[in-house]
N, C-alpha and C positions, 0 to 999 in steps of 0.2 A: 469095596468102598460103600458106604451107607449112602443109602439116599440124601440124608442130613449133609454130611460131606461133601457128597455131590455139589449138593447146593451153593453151599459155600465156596466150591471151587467156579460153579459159574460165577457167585456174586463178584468175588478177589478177581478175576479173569474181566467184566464189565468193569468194574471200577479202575483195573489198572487200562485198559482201551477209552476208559472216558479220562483218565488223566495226559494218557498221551495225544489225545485230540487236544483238550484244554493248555498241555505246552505246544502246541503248534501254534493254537491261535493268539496264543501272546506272543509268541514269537512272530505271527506276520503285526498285531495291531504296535509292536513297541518298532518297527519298524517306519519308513519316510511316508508321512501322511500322504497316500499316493491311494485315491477313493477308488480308482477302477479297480486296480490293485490289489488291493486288501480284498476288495469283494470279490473278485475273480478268485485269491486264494483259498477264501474263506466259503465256498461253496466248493472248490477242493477238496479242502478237508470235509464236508459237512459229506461229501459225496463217498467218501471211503471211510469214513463210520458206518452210515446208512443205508449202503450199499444200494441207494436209490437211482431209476432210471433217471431221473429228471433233478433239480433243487434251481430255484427261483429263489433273487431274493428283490424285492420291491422297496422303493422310497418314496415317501413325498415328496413334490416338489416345495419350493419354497415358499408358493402362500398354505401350504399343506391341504391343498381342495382335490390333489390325485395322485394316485400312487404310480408309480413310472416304473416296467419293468427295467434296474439297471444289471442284475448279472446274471450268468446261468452257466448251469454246465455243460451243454451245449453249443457250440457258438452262432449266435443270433445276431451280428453286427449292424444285420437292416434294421432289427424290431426293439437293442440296446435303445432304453432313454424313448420311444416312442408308443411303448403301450402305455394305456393312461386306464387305471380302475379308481373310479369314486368310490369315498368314504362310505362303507355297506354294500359296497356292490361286489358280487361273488362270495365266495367264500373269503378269498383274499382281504376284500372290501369290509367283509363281516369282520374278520377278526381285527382288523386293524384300527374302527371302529370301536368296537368292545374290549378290546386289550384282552382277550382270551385266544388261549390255543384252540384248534382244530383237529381232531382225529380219527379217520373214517377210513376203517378196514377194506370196505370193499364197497363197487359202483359209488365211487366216487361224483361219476359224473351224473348220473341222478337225483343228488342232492338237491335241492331246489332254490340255494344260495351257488349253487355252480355257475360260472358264467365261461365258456372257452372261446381259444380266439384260432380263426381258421391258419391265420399266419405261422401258430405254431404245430408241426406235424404230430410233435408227440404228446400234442394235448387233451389225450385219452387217456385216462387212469383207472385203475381200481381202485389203489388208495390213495389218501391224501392227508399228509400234517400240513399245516397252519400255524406258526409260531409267532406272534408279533414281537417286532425290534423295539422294545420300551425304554425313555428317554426321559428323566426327571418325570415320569407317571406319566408321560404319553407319547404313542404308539408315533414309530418317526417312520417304519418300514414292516415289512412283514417276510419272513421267511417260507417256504413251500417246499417243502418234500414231497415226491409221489413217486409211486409204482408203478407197474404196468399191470402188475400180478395182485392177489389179497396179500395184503399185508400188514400184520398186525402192530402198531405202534406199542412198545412197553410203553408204562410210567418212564425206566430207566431211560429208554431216547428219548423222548417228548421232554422228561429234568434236563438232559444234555442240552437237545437244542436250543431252548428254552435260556440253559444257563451261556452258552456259544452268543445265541441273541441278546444276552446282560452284557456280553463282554465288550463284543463288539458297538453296541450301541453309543457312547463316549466316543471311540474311536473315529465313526463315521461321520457323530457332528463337529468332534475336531479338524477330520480332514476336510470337510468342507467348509466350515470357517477357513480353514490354510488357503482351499482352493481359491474361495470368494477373494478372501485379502490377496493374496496373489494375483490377481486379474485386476484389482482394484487397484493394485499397486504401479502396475503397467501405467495406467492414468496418471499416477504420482510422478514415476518418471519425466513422463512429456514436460511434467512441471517445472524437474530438478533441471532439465537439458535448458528450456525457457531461463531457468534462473540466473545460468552462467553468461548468457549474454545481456545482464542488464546495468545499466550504469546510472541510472537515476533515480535518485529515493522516492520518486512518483508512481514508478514498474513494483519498485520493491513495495509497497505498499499493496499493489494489485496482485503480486505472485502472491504475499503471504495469506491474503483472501483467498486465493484461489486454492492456497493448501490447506486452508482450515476448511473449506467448502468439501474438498476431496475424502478427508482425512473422516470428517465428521460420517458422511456416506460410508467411508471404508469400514469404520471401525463401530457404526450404526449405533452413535451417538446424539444423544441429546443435544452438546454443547463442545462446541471443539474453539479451543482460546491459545492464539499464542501470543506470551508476554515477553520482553525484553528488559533486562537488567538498566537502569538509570545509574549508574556508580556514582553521581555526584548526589543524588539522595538515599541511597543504599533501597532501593523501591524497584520493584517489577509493574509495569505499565502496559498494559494490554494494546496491542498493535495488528489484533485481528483478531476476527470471530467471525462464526455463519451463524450466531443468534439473532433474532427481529429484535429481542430484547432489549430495550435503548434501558430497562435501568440495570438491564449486566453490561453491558457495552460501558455504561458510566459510573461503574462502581468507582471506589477509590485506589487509588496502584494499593499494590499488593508489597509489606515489607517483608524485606529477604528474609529477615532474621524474624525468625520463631513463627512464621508462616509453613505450610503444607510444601508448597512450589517452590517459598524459599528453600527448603531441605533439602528439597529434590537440585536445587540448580547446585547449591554448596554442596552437597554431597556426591554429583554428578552421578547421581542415580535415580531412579522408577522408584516414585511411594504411589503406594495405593490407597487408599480410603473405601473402606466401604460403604459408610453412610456417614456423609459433610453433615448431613442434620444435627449431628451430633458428636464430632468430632470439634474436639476444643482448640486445635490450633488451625480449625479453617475460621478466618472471621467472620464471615457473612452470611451463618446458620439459618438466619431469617429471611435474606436472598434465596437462599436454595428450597429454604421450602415453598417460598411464594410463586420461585421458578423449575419447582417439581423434579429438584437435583438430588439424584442418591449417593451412586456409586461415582467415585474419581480415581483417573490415574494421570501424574503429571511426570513427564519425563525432563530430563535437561538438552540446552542445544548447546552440544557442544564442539567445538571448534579448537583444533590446536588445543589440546587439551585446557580447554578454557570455557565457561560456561558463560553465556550471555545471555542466556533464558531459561524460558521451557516452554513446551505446550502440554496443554491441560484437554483432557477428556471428559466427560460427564454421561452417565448415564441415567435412565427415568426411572427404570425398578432397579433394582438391589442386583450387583453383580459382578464377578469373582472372574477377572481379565486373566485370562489364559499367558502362555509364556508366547504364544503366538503374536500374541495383541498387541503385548512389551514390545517386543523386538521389533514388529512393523509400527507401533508409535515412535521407538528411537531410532528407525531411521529416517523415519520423517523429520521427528526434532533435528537429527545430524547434519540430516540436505536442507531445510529453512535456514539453520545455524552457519551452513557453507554459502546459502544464497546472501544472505547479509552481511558476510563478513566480507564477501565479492563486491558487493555495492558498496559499502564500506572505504575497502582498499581502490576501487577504481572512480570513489568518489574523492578522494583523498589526493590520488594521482593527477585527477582533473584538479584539486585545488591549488595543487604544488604547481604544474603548468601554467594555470592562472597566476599564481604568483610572480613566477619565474619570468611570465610576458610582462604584468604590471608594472615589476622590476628594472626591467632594461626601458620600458616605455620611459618613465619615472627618471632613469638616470640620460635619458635622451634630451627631455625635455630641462631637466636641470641645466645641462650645457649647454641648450637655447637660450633660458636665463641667463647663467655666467656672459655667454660672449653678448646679449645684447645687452644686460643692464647692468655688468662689471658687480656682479654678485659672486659674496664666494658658496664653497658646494654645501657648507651647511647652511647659510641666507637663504639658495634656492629652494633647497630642501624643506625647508620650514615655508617659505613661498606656496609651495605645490599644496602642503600639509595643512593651512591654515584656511586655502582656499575650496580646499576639499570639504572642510569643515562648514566654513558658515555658509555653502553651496550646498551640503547635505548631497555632496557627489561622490563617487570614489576617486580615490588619486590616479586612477588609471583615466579617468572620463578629463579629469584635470591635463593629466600628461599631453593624451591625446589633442585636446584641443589646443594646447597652448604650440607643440609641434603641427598644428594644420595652419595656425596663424602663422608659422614660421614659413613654414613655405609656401603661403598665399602673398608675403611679402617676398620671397625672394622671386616670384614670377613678374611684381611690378616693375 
């Protein structure tokens, strides 16, 4: 065999081991946004490509001021999520800073961007890759390779890990949006169980605050609004916000028809908008610019397959809601939509009660009238009814009183 041939049978031999790495790791990121998970696996694999002693992969926390070791192949459970390297510090620090790779054959640890940490025993190397996790153009984590022995990085690993760190970068800030809204959600809950026991359109009022207040935090929104359907003016009326904004709070209802939200309620489905500034069926393009609104998503509340609202989202920059997003917006919209049809139906139940005592008060009182003033039952009837009137009382206040005269006389 030719030298030439040779060659080509290494290069066909790398390419097909970097293809079977690359279906691995689709195959863990298309799997349940589960962050330790994925990275736990995903330095698995990076580990038997590489055949490295060690593989680190680091992330920023969430103001992004430190990078946190979170997996390894080793297992470190004290030192997961508590080493903390600033932006430039180490090598780690370096790269993830600079958005460039790292790759250094041998004495590693005398580099002069090196920084180790006693906690870890095998934090001796000879060599060292450096890959940063880049993310819409900035560095979100950093990957590490190292040996114990010299060991020479190709071009070919360094494009692998490099392309391993494209792949999964997406995947990591999805799973941790899942994670956050997840956690956020638990909060949501407390709210929905709250909901069920409330019986007064005074509560309802305060839950739905308290869901836009949640909602808005969860979903790291500018402006979180829910509107409820008017059906006797075919209008959406806003009945809660966590905006300061007193001229969104008083904008004008919102008509169902050939509106944004209206769509969303009649079609009981999630429309997105990207940018309302410019979007012809939102009407209040010059609200939103004055209230620095871009991106909306408005889902429906629906109920008994019945729409009665929506809640509405708003974001400040430009920005493209995940399927994650949707799904935890609608079931918020779904449990507001069950909280108020509960207060609804149990304010309805108290009305019918109400009735049903006014009622028999009403026909008590009637037959006080008949036996004492030889009135017939429709005379009394209109009695109780006329008095109620130019009294500006209700006919039960009527009833009432006219049976407490009655047996105030029957004790004389």
């Amino acid at each position: 065999m030719t030298a030439k041939k040779e060659k080509n049978k290494k290069l066909n031999i790398s390419q097909s081991q970097e293809l079977g790495v690359l279906r691995k790791i689709v195959e863990i990121t298309n799997a349940q946004p589960d962050l330790p998970k994925i990275l736990s696996e995903v330095v698995g694999v990076m580990t038997e490509a590489t055949k490295a002693d060690s593989v680190f992969i680091y992330l920023f926390d969430e103001k992004k001021q430190n990078l946190v070791l979170m997996a390894s192949k080793t297992p470190h459970s004290r030192e997961l999520g508590k080493i903390h390297l600033r932006a430039g510090e180490g090598i780690t620090g370096w790269v993830a800073r600079e958005n460039k790779p790292v790759a250094i054959k041998e004495n590693a640890y005398q580099d002069k961007r090196f920084k180790g940490f006693d906690v870890l025993p095998e934090d001796r190397y000879e060599a060292f890759l450096s890959v940063p996790i880049i993310y819409n153009n900035e560095a979100i984590g950093v990957v590490n390779i190292q040996h114990k022995k010299a060991h020479e990085y190709t071009p070919a690993t360094i494009g692998m890990i490099t392309l391993i760190a494209k792949q999964i970068s997406g995947v990591i800030e999805h799973a941790r949006l899942f994670q956050d809204i997840k956690q956020k959600a638990l909060q949501f809950d407390s709210l929905v169980k709250v909901s069920q026991s409330i019986t007064s359109e005074n509560y309802i009022d305060e839950i739905l605050n308290l869901i836009v207040v949640v909602t808005a935090e969860m979903l790291n929104s500018k402006i979180c609004s829910i509107m409820l359907l008017d059906e006797k003016h075919d209008e959406l009326v806003i009945k809660a916000s966590q905006s300061l904004s007193l001229e969104y709070k008083n904008k004008p209802n919102v008509k169902a028809h050939g509106s944004v939200a209206g769509e969303a309620m009649k079609a009981k489905k999630p429309v997105t908008v990207d940018d309302v500034r410019t979007e012809q069926k939102y009407g209040f393009r010059d609200l939103a610019i004055r209230e620095g609104l871009t991106s909306m998503l408005s889902v429906p509340m629906v109920v008994k397959d019945h729409s009665i609202g929506v809640v509405n989202v708003y974001t400040k920059e430009p920005h493209t809601f995940t399927r994650e997003e949707i799904n935890v917006l609608q079931m918020v919209a779904n449990q507001a939509a069950i909280a108020v049809e509960n207060t609804h139906l149990m304010q309805e139940a108290l009305n019918a009660k109400e009735a049903l005592e006014t009622r028999k008060l009403v026909e008590r009182a009637k037959g006080v009238l008949m036996r004492l003033s030889g009135l017939s039952e429709e005379e009394a009837h209109k009695m109780i009814h006329k008095k109620s009137m130019d009294s500006c009382r209700s006919m039960k206040e009527i009833a009432e009183s006219i049976l407490l005269m009655d047996e105030f006389q029957k004790k004389k």
